[in-house]
C-alpha positions in Angstrom: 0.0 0.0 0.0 1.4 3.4 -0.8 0.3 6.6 0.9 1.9 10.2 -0.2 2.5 11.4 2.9 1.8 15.1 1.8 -1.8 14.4 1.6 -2.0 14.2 5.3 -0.4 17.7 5.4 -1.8 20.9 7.5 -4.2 22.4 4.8 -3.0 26.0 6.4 0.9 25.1 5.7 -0.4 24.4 1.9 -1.7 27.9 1.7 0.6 29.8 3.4 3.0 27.6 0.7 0.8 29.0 -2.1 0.5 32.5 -1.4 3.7 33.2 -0.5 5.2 31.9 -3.5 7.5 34.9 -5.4 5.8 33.8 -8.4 2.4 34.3 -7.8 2.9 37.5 -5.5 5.1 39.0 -9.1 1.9 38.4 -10.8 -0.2 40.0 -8.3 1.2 43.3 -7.9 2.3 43.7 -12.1 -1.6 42.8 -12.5 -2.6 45.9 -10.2 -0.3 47.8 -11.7 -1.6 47.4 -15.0 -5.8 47.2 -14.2 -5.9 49.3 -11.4 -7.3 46.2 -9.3 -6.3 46.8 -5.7 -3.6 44.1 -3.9 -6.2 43.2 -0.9 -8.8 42.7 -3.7 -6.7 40.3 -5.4 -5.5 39.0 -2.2 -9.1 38.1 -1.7 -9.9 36.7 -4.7 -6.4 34.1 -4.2 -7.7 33.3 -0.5 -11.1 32.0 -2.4 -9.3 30.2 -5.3 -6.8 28.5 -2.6 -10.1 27.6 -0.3 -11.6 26.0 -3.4 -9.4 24.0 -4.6 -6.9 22.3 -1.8 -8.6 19.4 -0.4 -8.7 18.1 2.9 -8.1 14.3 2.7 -8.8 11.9 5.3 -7.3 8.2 5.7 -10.8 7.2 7.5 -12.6 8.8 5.0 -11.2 7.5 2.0 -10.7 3.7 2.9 -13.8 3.3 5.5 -16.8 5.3 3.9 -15.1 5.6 0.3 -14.1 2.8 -0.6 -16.7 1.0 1.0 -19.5 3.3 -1.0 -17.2 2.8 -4.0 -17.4 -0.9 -3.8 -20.7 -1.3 -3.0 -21.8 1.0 -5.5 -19.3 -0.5 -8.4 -20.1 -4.2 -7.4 -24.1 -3.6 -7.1 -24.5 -1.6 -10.4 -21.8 -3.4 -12.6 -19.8 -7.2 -12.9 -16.2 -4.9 -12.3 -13.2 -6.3 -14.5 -9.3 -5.3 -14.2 -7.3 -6.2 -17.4 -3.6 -6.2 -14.9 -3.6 -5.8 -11.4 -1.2 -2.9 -10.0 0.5 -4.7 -7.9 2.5 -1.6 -6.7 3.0 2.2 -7.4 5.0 2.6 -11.0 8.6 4.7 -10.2 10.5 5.4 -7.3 9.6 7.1 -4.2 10.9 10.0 -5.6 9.2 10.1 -8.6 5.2 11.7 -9.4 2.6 9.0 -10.9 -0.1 10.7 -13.1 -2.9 8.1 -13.7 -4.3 9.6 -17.0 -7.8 8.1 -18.0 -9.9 8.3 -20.7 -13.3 10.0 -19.1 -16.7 7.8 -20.1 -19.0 8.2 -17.2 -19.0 10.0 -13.5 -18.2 6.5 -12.7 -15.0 6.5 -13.6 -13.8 8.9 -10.2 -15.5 5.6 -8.4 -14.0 2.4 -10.6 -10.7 3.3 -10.9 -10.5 4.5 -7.3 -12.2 1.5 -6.2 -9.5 -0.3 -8.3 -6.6 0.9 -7.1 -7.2 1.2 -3.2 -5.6 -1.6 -2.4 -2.2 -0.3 -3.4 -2.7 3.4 -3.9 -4.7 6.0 -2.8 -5.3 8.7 -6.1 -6.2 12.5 -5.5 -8.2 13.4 -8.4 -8.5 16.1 -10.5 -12.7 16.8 -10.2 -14.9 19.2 -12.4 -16.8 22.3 -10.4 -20.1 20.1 -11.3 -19.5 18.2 -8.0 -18.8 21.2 -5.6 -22.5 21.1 -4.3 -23.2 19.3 -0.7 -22.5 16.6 0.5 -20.8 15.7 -2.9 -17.9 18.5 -2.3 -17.4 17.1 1.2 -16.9 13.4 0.2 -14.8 14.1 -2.5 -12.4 16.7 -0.8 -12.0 14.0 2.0 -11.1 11.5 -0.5 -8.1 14.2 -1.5 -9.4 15.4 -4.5 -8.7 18.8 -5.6 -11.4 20.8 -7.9 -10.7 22.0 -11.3 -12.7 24.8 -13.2 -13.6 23.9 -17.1 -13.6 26.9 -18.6 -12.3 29.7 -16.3 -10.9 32.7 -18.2 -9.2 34.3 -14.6 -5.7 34.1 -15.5 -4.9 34.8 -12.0 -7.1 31.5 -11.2 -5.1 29.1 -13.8 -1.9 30.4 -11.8 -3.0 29.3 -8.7 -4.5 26.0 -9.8 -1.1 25.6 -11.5 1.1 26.1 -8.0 -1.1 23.8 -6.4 -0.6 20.9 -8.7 3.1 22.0 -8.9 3.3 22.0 -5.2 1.4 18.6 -4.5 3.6 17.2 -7.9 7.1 17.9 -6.4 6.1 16.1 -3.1 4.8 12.9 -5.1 1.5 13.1 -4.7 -0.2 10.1 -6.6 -2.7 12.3 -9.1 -5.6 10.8 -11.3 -6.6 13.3 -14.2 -8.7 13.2 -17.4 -7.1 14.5 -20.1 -9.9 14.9 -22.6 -10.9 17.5 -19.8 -14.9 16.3 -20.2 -17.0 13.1 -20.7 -17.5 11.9 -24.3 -20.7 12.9 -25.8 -20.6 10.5 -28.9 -18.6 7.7 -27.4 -15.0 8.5 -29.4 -12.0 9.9 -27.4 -11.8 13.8 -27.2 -8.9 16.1 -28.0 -6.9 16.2 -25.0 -6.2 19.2 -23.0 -2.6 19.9 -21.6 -3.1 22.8 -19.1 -2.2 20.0 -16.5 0.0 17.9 -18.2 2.3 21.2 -18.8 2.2 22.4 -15.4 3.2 18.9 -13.7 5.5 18.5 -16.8 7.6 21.9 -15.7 8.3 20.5 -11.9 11.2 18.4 -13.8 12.8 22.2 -13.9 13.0 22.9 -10.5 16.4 22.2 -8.6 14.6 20.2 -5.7 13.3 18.0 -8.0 15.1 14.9 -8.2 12.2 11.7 -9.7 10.4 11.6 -12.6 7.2 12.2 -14.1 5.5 8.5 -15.1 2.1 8.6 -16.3 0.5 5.4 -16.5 -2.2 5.5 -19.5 -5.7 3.9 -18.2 -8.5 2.3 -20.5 -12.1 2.1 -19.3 -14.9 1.1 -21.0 -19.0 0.2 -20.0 -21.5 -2.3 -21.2 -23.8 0.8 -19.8 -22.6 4.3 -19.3 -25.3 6.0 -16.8 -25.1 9.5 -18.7 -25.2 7.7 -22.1 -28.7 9.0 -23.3 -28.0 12.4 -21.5 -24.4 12.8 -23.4 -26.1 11.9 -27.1 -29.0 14.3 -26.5 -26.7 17.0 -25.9 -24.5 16.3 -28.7 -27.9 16.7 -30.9 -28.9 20.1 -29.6 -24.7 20.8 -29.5 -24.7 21.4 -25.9 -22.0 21.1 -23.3 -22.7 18.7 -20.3 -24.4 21.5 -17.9 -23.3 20.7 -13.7 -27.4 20.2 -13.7 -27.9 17.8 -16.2 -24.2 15.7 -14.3 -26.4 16.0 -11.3 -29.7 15.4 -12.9 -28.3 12.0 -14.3 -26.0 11.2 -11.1 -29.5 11.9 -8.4 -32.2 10.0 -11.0 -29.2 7.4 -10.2 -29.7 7.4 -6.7 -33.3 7.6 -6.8 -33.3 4.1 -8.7 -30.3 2.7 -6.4 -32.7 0.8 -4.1 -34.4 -1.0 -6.8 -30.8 -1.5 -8.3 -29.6 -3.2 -5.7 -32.7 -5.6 -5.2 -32.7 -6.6 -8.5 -28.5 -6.8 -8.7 -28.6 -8.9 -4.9 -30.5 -11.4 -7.1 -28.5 -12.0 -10.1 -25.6 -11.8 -7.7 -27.3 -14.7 -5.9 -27.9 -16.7 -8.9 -24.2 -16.2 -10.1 -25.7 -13.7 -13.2 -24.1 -10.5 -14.5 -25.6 -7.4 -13.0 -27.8 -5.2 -14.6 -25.9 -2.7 -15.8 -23.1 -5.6 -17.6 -19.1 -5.3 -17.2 -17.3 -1.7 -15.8 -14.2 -2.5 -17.0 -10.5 -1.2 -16.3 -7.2 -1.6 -17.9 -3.6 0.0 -17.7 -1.0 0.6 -20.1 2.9 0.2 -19.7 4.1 3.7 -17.7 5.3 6.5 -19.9 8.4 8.6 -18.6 8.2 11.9 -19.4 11.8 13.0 -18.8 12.9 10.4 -21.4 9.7 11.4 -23.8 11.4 15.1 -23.5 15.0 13.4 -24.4 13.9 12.5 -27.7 12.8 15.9 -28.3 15.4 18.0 -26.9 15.5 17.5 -23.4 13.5 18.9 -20.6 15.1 22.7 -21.4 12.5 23.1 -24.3 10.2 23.5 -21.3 11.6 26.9 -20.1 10.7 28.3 -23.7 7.1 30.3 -23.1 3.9 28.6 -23.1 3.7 29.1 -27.5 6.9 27.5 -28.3 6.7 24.7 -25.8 2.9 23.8 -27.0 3.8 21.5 -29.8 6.0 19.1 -28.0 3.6 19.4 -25.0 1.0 18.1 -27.5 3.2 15.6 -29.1 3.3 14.3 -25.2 -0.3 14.3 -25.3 -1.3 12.6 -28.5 1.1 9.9 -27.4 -0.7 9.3 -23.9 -4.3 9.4 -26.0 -2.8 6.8 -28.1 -1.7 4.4 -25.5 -5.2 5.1 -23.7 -6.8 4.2 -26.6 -4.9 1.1 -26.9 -5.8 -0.3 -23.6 -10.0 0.7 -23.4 -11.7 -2.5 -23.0 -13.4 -4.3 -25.0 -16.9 -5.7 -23.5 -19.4 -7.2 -25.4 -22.3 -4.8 -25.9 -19.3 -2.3 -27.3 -18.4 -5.0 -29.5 -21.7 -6.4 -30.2 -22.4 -2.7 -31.5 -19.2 -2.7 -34.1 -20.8 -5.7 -35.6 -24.4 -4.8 -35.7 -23.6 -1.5 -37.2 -21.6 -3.4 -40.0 -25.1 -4.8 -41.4 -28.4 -3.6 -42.2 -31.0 -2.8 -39.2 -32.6 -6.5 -39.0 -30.4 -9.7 -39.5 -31.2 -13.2 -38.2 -29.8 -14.0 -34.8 -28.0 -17.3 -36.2 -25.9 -15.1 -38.6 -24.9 -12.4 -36.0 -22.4 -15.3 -34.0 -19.7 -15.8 -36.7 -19.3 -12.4 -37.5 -19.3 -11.6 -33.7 -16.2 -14.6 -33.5 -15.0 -12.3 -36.6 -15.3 -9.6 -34.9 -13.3 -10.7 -31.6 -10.5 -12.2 -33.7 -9.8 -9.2 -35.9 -10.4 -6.6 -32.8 -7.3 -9.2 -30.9 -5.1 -9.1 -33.9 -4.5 -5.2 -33.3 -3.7 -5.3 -29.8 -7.2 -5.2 -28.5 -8.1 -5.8 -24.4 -11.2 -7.9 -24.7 -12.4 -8.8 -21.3 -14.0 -11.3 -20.1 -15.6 -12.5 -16.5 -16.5 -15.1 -14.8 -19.6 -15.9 -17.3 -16.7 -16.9 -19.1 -14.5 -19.4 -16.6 -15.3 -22.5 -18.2 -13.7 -21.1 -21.4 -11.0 -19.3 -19.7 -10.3 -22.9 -17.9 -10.4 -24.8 -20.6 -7.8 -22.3 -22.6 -5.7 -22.4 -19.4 -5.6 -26.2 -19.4 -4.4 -25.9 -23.1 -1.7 -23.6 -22.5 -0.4 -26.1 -19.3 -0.3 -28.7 -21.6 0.3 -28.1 -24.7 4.0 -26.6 -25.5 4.8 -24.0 -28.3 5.9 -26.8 -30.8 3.0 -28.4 -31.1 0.3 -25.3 -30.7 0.1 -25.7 -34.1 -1.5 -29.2 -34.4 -4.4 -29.8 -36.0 -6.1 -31.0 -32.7 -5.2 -27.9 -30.8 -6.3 -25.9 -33.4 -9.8 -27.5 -33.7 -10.1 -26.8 -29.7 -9.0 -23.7 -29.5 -11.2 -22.5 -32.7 -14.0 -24.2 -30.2 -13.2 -22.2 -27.6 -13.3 -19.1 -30.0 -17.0 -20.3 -31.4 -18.2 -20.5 -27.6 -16.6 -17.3 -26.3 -18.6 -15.5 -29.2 -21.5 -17.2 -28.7 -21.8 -16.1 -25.0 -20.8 -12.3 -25.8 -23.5 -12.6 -28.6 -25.5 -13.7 -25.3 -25.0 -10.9 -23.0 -24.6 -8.4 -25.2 -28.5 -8.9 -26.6 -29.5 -9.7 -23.2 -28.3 -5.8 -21.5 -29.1 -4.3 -25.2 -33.1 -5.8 -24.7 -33.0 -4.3 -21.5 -32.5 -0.7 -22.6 -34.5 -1.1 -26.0 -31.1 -0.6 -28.1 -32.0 -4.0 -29.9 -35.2 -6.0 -29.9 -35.5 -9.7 -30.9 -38.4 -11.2 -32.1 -38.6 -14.9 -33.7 -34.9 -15.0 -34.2 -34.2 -11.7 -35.9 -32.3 -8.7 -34.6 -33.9 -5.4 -35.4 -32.3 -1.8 -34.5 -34.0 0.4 -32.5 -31.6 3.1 -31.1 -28.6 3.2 -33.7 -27.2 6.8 -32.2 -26.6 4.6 -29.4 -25.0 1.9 -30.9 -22.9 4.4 -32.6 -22.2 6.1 -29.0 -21.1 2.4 -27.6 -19.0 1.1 -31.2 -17.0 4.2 -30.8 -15.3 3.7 -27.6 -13.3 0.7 -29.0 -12.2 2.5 -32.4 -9.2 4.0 -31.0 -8.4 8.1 -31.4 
């Protein structure tokens, strides 16, 4: 288990670190030189931004009510799946791990958190849409500092940026979203490298002796909670409003006791929950000082903000990429690829084969298709191949035939469960063996997540 000990630090010592800094106070008085804004004004305003965003997290918070709300919750609504345990935190002591995540649901704070407690213990960077009670609370406990989308304040951006430096040089464990917003059609967004720049620059500073690793995670849903929210607003081209997250995350909680009846029971009879798999997976960890080495070494991050941007984003498209490569593959995304590839009714007999297709071409490039327990008699079967069977004669006709079995049942069961949570939601309906269409801009939503940036 690894705990920055930094988090536990006096909240007061962190301000008084903040707005003393030569760098911020420079700003401050050159600013009321130049607008006429008086020094106790702006004083004021760097006392509310500092209030705002430093958290205040608690051990007994985070592993007794969080991450027993984040297990129940995860375990209740979805059948959770990790593609590679962490077995420990990336680096050296020394160095700062940025967990960078592609951003699918409100869920994802919860999953990945809920993933990782049992070896690290992630502050998150968290959108003003949960600063409301007791959401603010909870989340600041769990050491999560707030971040505002959108904020023109310069004066704001610099104090955000100290903080992140501040809790960055001490090796504070970090989770951030890079796309900067949840995905309203399902693809991977543009990322954002406000954050990635400032943590990035810490590498400069003459205490600084580690690293900056950022480990690329994938996560992917058979059901994203917000999914029919997201797609209506990308068809009136609206931005996700902090009333429509909380509209979507309390109509949630309004259902959660009927969610849990219904989930106790399929959890009882060994079923996969309602909502299908939640999965997670993490890429190999990406060193940033020897990313800059190949493009001129961490000096081209004391040029200004302009002439550092385009390796900055060279560092982010490479991140997105490896993201991308590890998002999950579960079956109603998949399911959705192939249904999408045909006309809007085909018989249920012909979906399988192009669904075994489907899988094989999908694993060819790389993919992370995940499987749970619904699959452990294939998964035991493949097991007992690989024991034995050695590499010479993999290649026999007899292993061949069983492992092309294995393939043939494997689609058969996503072909299963996929139909089975697409029914559910109306997506699909099947009627006397044929698979009609019904909602194809969510199809569309759920195929994208696997295509990659």
């Amino acid at each position: 288990m690894h705990l920055d000990a930094f988090k536990f630090g006096n909240k007061a010592l962190i301000r008084e670190e903040i707005e003393n800094d030569l760098r911020l106070n420079a700003y401050l008085v050159a600013r009321a030189n130049q607008t006429g804004e008086s020094l106790e004004e702006l004083r004021r305003r760097v006392d509310t931004y500092v209030e705002e965003i430093i958290p205040a997290f608690n051990l007994l918070s985070y592993y007794k009510l969080g991450f027993s709300v984040a297990s129940l919750g995860v375990n209740f609504l979805y059948s959770p799946l990790i593609d590679r345990r962490v077995a420990a935190r990336p680096g050296r002591r020394e160095d700062v791990v940025i967990y960078m995540a592609n951003h699918r649901s409100n869920m994802d704070y919860v999953l990945v958190s809920y993933m990782l407690a049992q070896n690290i213990a992630v502050s998150y960077a968290v959108g003003e849409w949960a600063r409301v009670f007791p959401l603010e609370l909870l989340f600041k406990s769990f050491g999560s500092y707030f971040v505002r989308r959108g904020e023109k304040d310069p004066l704001y951006h610099l104090v955000l940026e100290l903080y992140v430096q501040l809790i960055s040089q001490r090796a504070v464990s970090q989770g951030i979203f890079p796309e900067g917003g949840l995905s309203r059609d399902g693809a991977l967004r543009p990322p954002k490298v406000g954050l990635l720049d400032a943590i990035a620059r810490i590498t400069l500073e003459d205490g600084f002796r580690g690293d900056v690793i950022i480990v690329p995670v994938g996560i992917n849903y058979d059901h994203v909670l917000e999914d029919r929210v997201l797609t209506a607003e990308r068809r009136r081209e609206e931005k996700p409003s902090a009333v429509a997250k909380l509209f979507s995350l309390g109509r949630t909680l309004a259902r959660l006791p009927v969610l849990l009846a219904v989930n106790g029971v399929r959890t009882a009879l060994g079923r996969i929950r309602m909502h299908g798999y939640a999965a997670v997976s993490f890429g190999a960890p990406i060193s940033v000082l020897e990313f800059l080495g190949a493009h001129g070494g961490k000096a081209v991050l004391e040029r200004s903000r302009e002439e550092r941007r385009p390796i900055l984003d060279a560092l982010a498209q490479r991140i997105m990429h490896d993201i991308a490569a590890v998002i999950p593959v579960t079956p109603v995304p998949l399911l959705a690829r192939v249904l999408l590839a045909g006309p809007d009714e085909v018989r249920q007999d012909d979906l399988e084969p192009k669904v075994k297709a489907e899988r094989a071409a999908l694993r060819e490039k790389g993919a992370r298709i995940m499987m749970g327990k619904e699959f452990a008699g294939e998964a035991q079967a493949r097991s007992e191949i690989a024991r034995e069977v050695d590499e010479r004669e993999r290649r026999s006709e007899l292993v061949m035939l069983e492992e092309q079995l294995l393939d043939a049942d494997e689609a058969a069961r996503t072909l299963q469960l996929g139909l089975m949570l697409m029914q559910r939601r109306k997506i699909v309906r099947v009627k006397k063996g044929v698979v009609r269409i019904q909602n194809r801009e969510l199809l569309e939503y759920y195929a994208r997540s696997v295509m990659g940036p």
